[in-house]
VOGU-3710 file (C-alpha; in Angstrom, 3 decimals, decimal comma):
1> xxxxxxxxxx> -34,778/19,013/82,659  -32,631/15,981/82,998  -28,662/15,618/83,879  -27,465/13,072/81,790  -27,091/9,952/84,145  -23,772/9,375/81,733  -22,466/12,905/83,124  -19,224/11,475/85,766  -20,440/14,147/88,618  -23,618/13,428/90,917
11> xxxxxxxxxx> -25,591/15,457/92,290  -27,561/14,404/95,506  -27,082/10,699/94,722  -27,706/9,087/97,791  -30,854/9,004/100,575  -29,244/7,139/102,812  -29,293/9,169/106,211  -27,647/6,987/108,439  -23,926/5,928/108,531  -20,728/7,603/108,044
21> xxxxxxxxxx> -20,192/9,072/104,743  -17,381/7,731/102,273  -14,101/9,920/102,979  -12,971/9,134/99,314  -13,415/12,664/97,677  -13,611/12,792/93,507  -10,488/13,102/91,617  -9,806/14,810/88,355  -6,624/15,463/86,575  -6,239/18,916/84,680
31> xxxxxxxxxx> -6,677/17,723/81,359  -9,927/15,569/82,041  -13,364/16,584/80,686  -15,648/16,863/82,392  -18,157/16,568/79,973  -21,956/18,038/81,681  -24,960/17,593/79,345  -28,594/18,970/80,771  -31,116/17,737/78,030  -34,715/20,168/78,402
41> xxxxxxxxxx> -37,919/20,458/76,270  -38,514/22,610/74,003  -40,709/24,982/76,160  -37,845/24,992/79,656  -35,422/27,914/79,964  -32,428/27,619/79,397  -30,209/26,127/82,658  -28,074/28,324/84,934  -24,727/26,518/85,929  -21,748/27,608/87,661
51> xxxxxxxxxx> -18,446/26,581/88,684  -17,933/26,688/92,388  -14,221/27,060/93,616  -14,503/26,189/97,204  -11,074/27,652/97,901  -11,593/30,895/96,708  -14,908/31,084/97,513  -15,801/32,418/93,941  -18,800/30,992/91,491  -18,489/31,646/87,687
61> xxxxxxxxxx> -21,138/31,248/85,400  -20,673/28,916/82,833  -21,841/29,802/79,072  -23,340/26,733/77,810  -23,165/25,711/74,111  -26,803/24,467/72,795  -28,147/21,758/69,765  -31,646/20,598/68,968  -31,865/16,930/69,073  -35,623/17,423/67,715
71> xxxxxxxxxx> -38,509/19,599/67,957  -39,208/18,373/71,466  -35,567/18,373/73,051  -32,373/21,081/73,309  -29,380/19,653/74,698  -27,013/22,381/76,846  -23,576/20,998/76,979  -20,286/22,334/78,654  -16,707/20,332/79,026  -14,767/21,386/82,015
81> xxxxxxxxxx> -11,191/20,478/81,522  -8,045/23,086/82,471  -9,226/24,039/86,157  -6,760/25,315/88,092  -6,037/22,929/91,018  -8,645/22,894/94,054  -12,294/21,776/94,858  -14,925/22,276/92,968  -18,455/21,754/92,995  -21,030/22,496/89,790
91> xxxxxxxxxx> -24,584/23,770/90,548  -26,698/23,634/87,994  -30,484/25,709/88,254  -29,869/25,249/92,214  -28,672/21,512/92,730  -25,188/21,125/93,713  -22,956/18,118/93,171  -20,745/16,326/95,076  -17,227/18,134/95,926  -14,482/16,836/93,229
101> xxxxxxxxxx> -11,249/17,943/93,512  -8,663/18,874/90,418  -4,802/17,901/90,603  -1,965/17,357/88,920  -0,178/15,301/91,463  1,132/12,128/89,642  1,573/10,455/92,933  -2,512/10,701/93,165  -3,393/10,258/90,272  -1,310/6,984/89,709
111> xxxxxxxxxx> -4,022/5,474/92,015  -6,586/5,984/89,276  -7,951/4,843/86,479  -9,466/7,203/83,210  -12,451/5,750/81,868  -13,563/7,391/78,748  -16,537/6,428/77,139  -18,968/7,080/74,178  -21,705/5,463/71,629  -21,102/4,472/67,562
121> xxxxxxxxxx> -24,579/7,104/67,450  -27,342/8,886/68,917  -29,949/5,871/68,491  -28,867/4,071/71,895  -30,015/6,290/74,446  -32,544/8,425/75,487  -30,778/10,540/78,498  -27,411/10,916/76,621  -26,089/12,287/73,470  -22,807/11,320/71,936
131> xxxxxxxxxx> -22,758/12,959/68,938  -23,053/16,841/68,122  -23,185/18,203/64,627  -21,430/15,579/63,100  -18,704/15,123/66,269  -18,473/12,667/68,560  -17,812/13,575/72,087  -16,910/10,941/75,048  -16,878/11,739/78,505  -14,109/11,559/81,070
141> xxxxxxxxxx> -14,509/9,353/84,358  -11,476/9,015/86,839  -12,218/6,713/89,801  -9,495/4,974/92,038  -8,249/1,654/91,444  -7,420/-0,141/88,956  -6,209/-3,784/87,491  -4,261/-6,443/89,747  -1,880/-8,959/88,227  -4,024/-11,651/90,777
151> xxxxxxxxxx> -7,011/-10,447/88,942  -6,003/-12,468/85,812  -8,349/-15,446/84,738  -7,663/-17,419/81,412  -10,107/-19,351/79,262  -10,839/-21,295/76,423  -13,173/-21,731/73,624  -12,837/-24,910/71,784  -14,065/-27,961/70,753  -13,157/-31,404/70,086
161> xxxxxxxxxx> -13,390/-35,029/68,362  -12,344/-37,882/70,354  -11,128/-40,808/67,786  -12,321/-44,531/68,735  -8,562/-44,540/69,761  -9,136/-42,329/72,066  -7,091/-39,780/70,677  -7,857/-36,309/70,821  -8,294/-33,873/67,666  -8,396/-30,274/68,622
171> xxxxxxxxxx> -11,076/-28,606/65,688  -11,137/-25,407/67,198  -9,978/-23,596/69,602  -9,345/-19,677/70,871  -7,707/-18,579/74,134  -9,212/-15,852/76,350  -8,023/-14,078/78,942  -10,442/-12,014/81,620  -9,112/-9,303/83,930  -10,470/-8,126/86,931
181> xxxxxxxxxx> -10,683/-4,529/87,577  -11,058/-3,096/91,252  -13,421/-0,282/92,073  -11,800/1,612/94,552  -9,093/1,889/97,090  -8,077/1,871/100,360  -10,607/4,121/101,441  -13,346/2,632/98,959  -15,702/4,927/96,997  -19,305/5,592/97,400
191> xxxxxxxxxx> -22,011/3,011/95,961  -22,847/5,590/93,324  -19,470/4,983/91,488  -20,197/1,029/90,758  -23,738/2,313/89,492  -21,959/4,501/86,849  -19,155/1,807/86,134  -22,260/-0,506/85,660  -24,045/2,001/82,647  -20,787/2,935/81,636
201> xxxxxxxxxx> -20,318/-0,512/80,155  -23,289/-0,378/78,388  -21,680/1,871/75,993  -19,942/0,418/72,438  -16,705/1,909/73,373  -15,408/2,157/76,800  -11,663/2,719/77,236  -9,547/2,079/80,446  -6,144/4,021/80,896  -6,494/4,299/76,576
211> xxxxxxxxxx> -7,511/0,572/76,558  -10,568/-0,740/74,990  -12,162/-3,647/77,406  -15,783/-4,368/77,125  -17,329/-6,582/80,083  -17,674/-9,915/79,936  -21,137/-11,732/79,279  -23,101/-10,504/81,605  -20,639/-9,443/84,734  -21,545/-6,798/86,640
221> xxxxxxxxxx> -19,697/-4,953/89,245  -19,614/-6,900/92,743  -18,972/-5,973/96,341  -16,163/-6,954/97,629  -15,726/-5,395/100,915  -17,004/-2,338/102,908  -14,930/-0,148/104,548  -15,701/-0,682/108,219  -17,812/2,567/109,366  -18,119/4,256/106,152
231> xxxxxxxxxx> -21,127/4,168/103,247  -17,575/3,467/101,454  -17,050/0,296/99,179  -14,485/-1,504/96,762  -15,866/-3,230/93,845  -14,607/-6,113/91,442  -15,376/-5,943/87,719  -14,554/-8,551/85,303  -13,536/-7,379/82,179  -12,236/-8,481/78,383
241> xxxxxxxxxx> -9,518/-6,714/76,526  -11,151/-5,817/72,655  -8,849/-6,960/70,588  -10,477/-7,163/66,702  -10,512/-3,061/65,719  -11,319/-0,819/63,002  -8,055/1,525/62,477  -9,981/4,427/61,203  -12,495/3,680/64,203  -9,860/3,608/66,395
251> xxxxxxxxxx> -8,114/6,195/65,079  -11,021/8,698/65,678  -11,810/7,506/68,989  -8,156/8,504/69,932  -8,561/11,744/68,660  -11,175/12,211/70,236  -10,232/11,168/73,383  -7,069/12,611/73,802  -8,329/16,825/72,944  -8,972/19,081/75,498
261> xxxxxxxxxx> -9,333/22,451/75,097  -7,310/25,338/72,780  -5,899/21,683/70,828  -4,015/20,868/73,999  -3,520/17,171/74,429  -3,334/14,472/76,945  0,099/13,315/77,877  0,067/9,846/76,184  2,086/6,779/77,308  3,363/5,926/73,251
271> xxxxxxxxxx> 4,986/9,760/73,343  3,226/10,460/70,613  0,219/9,410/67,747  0,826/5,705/66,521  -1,644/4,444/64,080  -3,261/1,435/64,549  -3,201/-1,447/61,049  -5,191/-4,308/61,546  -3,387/-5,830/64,754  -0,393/-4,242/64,567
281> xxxxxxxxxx> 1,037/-0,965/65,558  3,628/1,675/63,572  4,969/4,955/64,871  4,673/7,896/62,921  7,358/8,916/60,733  6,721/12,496/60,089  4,379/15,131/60,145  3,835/17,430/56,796  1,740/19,919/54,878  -1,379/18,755/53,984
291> xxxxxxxxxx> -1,763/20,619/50,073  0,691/23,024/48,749  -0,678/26,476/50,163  0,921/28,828/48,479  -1,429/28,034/45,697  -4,402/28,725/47,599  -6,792/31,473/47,429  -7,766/32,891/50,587  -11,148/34,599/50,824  -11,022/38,562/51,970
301> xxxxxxxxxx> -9,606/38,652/56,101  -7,984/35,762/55,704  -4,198/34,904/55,519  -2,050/31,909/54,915  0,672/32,048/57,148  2,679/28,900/56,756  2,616/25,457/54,113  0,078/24,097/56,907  -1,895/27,386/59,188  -4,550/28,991/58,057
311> xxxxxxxxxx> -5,827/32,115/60,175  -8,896/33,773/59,911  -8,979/37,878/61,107  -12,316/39,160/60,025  -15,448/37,803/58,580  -17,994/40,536/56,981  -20,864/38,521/55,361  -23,029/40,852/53,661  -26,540/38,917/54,409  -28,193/39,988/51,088
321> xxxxxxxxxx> -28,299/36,938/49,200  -29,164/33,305/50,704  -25,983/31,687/50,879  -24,886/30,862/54,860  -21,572/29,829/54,218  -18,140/32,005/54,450  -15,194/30,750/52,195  -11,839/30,434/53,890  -9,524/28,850/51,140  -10,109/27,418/47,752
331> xxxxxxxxxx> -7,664/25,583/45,645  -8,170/24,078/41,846  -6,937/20,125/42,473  -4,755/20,788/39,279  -2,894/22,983/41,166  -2,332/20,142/43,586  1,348/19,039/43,784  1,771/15,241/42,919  3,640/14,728/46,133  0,088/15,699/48,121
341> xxxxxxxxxx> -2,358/12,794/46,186  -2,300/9,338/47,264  -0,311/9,019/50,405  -0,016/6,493/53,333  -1,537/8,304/56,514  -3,874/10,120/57,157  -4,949/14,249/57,232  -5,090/16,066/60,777  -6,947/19,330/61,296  -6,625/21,497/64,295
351> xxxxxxxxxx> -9,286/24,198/64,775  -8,512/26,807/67,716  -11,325/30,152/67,930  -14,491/28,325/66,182  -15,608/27,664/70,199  -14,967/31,982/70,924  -16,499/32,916/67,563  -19,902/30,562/68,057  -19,526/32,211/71,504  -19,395/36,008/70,031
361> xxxxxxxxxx> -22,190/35,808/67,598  -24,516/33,546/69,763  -24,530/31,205/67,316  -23,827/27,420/68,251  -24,958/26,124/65,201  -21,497/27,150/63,327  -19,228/24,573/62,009  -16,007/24,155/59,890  -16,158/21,915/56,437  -13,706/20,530/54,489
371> xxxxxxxxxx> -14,925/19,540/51,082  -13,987/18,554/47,810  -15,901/20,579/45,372  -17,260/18,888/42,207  -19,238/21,377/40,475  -22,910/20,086/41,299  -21,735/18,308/44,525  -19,450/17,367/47,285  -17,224/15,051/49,183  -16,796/15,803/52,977
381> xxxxxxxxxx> -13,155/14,824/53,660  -13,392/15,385/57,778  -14,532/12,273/59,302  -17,811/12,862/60,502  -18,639/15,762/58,178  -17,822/18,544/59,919  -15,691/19,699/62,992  -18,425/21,785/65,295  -15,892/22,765/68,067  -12,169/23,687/69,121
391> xxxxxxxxxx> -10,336/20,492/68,446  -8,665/17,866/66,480  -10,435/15,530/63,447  -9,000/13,127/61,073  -8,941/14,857/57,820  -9,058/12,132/54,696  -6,532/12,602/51,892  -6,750/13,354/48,180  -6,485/10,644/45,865  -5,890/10,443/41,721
401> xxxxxxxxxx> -9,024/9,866/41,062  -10,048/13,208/42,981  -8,058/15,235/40,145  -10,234/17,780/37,762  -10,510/20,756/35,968  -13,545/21,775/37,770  -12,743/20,056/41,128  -11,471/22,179/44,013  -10,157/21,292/47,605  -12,540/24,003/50,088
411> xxxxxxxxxx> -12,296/24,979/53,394  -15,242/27,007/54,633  -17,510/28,398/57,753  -21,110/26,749/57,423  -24,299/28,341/59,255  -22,892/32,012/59,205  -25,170/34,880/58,052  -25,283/38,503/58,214  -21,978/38,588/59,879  -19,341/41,489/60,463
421> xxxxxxxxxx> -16,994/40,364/63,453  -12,776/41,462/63,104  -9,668/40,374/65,101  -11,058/37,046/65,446  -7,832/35,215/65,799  -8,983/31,643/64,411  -6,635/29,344/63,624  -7,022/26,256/61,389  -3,677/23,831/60,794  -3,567/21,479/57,772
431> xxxxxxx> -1,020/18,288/58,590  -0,389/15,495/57,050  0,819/12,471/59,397  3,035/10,123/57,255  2,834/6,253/58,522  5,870/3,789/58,763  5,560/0,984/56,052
//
């Protein structure tokens, strides 16, 4: 078994036996994840973590959700977010981490930073995975410090013709501008923390404070000083604001970012989703209903309670045929309003339950779909196929072109079989998020 070296806890990272150790204790605000992967063979047991509130004194087992990267691997993965405030430590088969402690102080956690990171797929890495059934997942890394206006360097790339007048014809050019970020405050951080920073940048998408910065060239972090005593350090990292982006790219990583658990969300600096077009940004004008519902047909223990919720009571799948899928709503696309096809914006879906009924029937292999139906085929319209997990996914809209007799907007459960579960309490909004012109 391996912890994913990407996972932002460590567990017995240092050897160093003489010194002082760092005072500087791990800081996490409520509504970071704390995303833990453990990545075994085929043939290991499964791992035994817990939670350990050092307050309270109390341990509590954590149920771990599974998915087979191959025939050889199983990643076991488990996001801690919503703790109540305290100290913490996670032990996983018998190794303990470090002590991190949880807060929702703003006065502490001003002194931080939020790095959140992930990879465009699984083919990057060995000892991490980044995608999960068709989601992508980033983890959550707070560490003190942060960016200095001193830190500022500015640059250029250009080049130039010099006339036999000696005058000087700019042919190209583009500014640059380099920011240094600093590792740690006044009581530094352990050594470990710069190692992370270092692999963290590795990654395609790394985002400080909601910021996307990549490092520049080949900078690594540096040591700036040691804190006299301590195995305690502060770091300098140069850095480069990413400034070309994909909108839908950007708009999933956002999404992504931003969920914690039960669809809560991250308090965000903008108030609010803003789309991102090509350089420029627009607030959202409204939020709507995604189809017209009342046309829908729900499938037996499910009800449609509003123009954009969905919830689902009861499933009883009678496991005599071969079919592994349970229908949740169906609707014709004739039946489709004109006010619902071709719009500016984009869908949003909002799952809440898939995580407790996975969790019920032992089955982690359960995901929700959203498809347009063709008769002999489909169209996924979630980005990334399919939403695996509690959460929030862009949902893409339905077009003219989309419009048929025998073409249906579904919503269904995939990978459920021989099941008969009741007051399951899932709940699945539709939106539509308008954009400003």
């Amino acid at each position: 078994m391996i912890i994913s070296p990407f996972t932002p806890l460590f567990f017995s990272p240092s050897t160093d036996k003489f010194g002082a150790k760092s005072k500087y204790v791990q800081l996490f605000a409520r509504t970071d994840r704390i995303f833990v992967e453990l990545i075994l063979t085929a043939k290991e047991q499964e791992p035994i973590v817990y939670i350990n509130n050092l307050l309270s004194n109390i341990s509590t087992p954590v149920s771990l959700s599974s998915w087979k990267m191959n025939d050889d691997k199983i990643l076991y993965f488990y996001n801690i977010s919503l703790l109540p405030c305290g100290y913490y430590t996670v032990t996983v088969n018998g190794n303990t981490s470090e002590i991190f402690k949880v807060t929702d102080d703003e006065c502490e956690l001003s002194e931080t930073s939020l790095i959140q990171y992930s990879m465009k797929d699984n083919k990057q890495r060995l000892d991490a995975v980044w995608w999960i059934d068709g989601m992508q997942y980033f983890f959550d890394f707070r560490v003190p410090g942060g960016f200095k206006d001193n830190g500022w360097t500015f640059g250029v790339d250009n080049e130039q013709f010099v006339t036999s007048d000696e005058d000087i014809v700019e042919l190209f050019s583009h500014e640059y501008t380099t920011v240094l970020f600093t590792l740690g405050n006044g009581m530094g951080c352990p050594v470990w923390f710069a190692e992370l920073l270092n692999r963290v940048l590795c990654c395609n998408y790394v985002y400080f404070d909601g910021v996307r910065y990549t490092r520049k060239e080949s900078n690594v972090p540096e040591l700036n000083q040691q804190i006299e005593g301590l195995k305690s350090f502060v770091f300098n990292q140069m850095l480069q604001k990413v400034r070309t982006m994909n909108p839908v790219l950007e708009w999933n990583n956002q999404l992504a970012m931003r969920c914690v658990q039960s669809g809560a969300y991250r308090i965000a600096d903008d108030e609010g989703m803003r789309s991102i077009k090509y350089g420029s940004e627009s607030g959202v004008a409204e939020v709507g209903a995604y189809i017209n519902m009342t046309k829908a047909i729900p499938n037996t223990g499910v009800s449609i309670n509003s123009d954009t919720m969905v919830t689902v009571n009861s499933i009883h799948h009678p496991g005599v045929d071969e079919n592994s899928y349970w229908d949740l709503i169906a609707i014709k696309t004739t039946d489709i309003d004109n006010k619902y096809i071709g719009r500016r914006g984009y869908g949003k879906l909002t799952v809440n339950g898939l995580d407790r009924l996975k969790n019920d029937l032992d089955n982690g292999s359960i995901n929700l779909r959203a498809v347009l139906y063709k008769g002999d085929s489909y169209t996924n319209l979630i980005e990334g196929s399919v939403i695996s997990r509690d959460g929030v996914c862009v949902l893409k809209g339905i077009n003219g072109g989309d419009i048929g007799a025998l073409k249906e907007f579904q919503l269904y459960l995939d990978n459920v079989y021989d099941c008969d579960i009741d007051n399951l309490g899932m709940t699945i909004e539709l939106v539509w998020v308008y954009e400003n012109d």
